[in-house]
N, C-alpha and C positions, 0 to 999 in steps of 0.2 A: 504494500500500500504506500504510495506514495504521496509525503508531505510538502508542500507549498511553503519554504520560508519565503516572507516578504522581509525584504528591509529596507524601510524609509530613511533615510541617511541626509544627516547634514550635523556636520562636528567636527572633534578630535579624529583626524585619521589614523592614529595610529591603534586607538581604541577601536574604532569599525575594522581595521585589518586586522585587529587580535578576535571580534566578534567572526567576521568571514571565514579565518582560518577554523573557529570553532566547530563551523557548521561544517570543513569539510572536512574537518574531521571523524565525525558521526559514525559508528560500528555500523550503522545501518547504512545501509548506502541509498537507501530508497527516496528520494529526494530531489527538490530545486530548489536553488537560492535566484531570487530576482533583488535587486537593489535599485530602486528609486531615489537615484542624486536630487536634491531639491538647490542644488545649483552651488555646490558648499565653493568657495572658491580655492581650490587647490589643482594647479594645470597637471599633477600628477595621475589624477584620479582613474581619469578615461584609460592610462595607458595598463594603469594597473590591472582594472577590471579586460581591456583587452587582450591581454596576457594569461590571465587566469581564463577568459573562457575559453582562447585556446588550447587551453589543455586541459577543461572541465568543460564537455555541454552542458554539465545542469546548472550551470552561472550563466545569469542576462543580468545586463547593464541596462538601465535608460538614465537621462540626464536631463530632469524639464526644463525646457527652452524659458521659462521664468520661475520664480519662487513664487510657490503654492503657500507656505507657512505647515506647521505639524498639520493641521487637521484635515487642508488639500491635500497634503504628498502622503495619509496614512487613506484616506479615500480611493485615489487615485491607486494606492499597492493594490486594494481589491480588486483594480481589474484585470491583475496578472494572475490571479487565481486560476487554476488546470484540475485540482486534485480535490480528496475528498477530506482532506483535513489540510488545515492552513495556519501560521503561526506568524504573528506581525513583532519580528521581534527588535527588540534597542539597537541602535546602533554601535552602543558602548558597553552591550551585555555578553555574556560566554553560553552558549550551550555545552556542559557536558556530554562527555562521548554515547552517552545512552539515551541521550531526552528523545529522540527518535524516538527506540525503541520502545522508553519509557511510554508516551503517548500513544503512540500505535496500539500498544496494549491497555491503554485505560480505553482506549475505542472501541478496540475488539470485545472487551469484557461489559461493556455498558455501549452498544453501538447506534442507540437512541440517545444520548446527552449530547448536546451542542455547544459545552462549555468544557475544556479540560484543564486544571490548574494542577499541578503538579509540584512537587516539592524543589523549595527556591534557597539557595545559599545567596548569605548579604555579604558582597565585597566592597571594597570604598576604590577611589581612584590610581593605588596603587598596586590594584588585587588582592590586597590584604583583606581575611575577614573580618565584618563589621558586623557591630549589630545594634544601633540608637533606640532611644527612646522610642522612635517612628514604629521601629522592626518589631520591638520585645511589643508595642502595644500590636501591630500586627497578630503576635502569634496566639497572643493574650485571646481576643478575640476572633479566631480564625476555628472552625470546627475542628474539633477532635479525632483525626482521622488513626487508622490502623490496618494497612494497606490501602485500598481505595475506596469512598463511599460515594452514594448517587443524590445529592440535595437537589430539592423544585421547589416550586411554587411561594406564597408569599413568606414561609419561614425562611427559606433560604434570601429572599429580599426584607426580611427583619434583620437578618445575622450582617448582610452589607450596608444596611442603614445603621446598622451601631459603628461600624467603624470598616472602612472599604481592605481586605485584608489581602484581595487578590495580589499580583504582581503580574502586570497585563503583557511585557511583556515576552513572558516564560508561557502563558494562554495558548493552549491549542482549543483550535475553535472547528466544529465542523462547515465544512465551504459554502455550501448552501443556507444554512442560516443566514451565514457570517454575510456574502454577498446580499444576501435578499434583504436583510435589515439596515447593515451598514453602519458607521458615525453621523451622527448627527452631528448637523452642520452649525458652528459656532462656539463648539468646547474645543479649547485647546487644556485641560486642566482634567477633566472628570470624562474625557468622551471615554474612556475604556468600562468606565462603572456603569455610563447612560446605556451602552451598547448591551451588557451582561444584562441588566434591568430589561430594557428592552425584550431581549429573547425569552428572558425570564417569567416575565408577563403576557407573554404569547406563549405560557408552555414548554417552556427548553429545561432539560437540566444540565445540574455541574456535574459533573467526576470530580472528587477531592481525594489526589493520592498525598501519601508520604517518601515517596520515592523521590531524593534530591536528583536533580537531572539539569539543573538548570543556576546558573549566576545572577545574580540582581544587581547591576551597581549603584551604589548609592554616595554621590559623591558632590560636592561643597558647589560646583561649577555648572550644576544640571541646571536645567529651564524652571522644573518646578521648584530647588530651593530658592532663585531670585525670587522668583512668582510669589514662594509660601513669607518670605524676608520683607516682601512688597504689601504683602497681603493682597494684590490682587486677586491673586489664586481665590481669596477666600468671597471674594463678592459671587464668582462664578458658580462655588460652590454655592454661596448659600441661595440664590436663583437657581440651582439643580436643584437641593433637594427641596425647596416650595413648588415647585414645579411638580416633581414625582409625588409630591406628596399628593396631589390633586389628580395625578393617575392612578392612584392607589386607590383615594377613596372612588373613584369610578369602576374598579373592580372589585370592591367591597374587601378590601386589603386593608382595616382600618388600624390594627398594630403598626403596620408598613408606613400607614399613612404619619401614624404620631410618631413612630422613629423617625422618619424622614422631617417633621417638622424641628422636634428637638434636635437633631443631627449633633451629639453631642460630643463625639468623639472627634469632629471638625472644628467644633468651638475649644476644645481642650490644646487642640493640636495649635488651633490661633495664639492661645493662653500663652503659651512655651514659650512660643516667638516675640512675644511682646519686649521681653527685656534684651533681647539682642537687639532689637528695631531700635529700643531707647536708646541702649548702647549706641548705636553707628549713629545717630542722629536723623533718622529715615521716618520723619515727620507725618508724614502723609500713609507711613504704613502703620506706624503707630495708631492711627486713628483708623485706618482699613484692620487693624487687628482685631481694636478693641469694638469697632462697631459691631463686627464678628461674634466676638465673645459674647456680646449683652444684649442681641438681638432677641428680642423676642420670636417664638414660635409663629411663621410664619410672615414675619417679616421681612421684606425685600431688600437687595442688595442697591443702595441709590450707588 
């Protein structure tokens, strides 16, 4: 069975080439890698990837004629999809040699879930393991697995309204969901949580193994620490979850619906940030923090 990695790139290269080399390294061999340049500028790039699919056909290169931003160029991967399982992965994350295989077999043993999250090590920017306050509340709240289990419906969108524990992306998705629903247009912050929601509310379930297969990097220089240090991040959040909350109670998800209004593990995560914001003198995010944190239930991100 062969998996679809996409990967939307625009970064550090030498991280994306420590990610590429990962995938081909894979026990499984069953696979393609497509890479989506969103136009990073390094006159290197092209020759590299021309080189490697010379002597890999299952590497494609494209390079958009303009910059799309994350949530165009992770749209646009979906249309390179061939296969029946697909993986949109980081540009600056590792697949271990097994997460193939790892996947494959959370498919084969549950081959109706359209969500498959698999066991994810935290490294920081130097490959070292890591594991922050973010991670440990991650695990804090993440189901109790022991080998793989099959969560649906709105319990399994209770458990991600208390705190989003996935790591989207290590996410093997099945292809036709994943095409037919897609990202929603205008999250660059929360599209991985909106999309799982999505499926989820139309009926999809996860696979939740314990099999590590997969690197997560977590490191000082990514989009969403500025984002989270800005507090931008968190207006976007909290107009996601007012928003889902109001597709919940339309499906009569009315737990989902009050998680998703308190969204509390959001405003905690705000909380943290607040005194580094003070620290650096970052005015404006100090108050996107703190608006954050003391929003009432249901209230809108101005």
């Amino acid at each position: 069975m062969t998996v679809d990695v996409l990967l939307p790139y625009y970064g550090d290269v030498a991280m994306m080439k420590q990610a590429v080399e990962s995938v081909l390294g894979q026990r499984n061999p069953d696979w393609t890698l497509t890479v989506i340049d969103d136009g990073y500028p390094d006159p290197g790039i092209p020759g590299y990837f021309a080189e490697l699919a010379a002597r890999d056909s299952r590497v494609s290169y494209h390079r958009n004629e303009q910059n799309l931003g994350a949530n165009g160029n992770y749209r646009k991967a979906l249309t390179f999809v061939r296969h029946e399982l697909a993986v949109v992965m980081g540009a600056d994350d590792v697949m271990l040699p097994n997460y193939i295989d790892t996947v494959v077999a959370a498919h084969q043993a549950f081959p109706t879930a359209q969500i498959i999250q698999p066991g994810v090590q935290i490294i920081d920017e130097n490959n070292a393991p890591g594991s922050g306050l973010v991670d440990r509340t991650k695990r804090l709240l993440a189901p109790r697995v022991h080998g793989m289990r099959l969560l649906s419906g709105e319990n399994l969108a209770v458990s991600l309204m208390r705190g989003n524990w996935m790591y989207f992306p290590s996410v093997c998705w099945k292809s036709d969901a994943l095409v037919a629903t897609s990202f929603r247009e205008g999250l660059d912050v929360v599209q991985d949580l909106a999309l799982a929601l999505d499926l989820i509310k139309a009926g999809g379930g996860m696979v939740v193994g314990d099999t590590v297969c997969f690197q997560y990097r977590r490191h000082r220089a990514s989009d969403s620490s500025w984002r989270a240090l800005e507090g931008t991040r968190f207006n976007e959040e909290r107009r996601f979850f007012n928003g889902m909350a109001e597709e919940f109670e339309g499906l009569g998800w009315h737990r989902a619906a009050r998680t998703a209004r308190l969204h509390l593990s959001s405003r905690l995560n705000a909380a943290t940030l607040l005194p580094k914001a003070w620290r650096n003198k970052q005015t404006q995010g100090v108050r996107n923090l703190r608006r954050h944190v003391l929003a009432r239930p249901g209230d809108s991100a101005q």
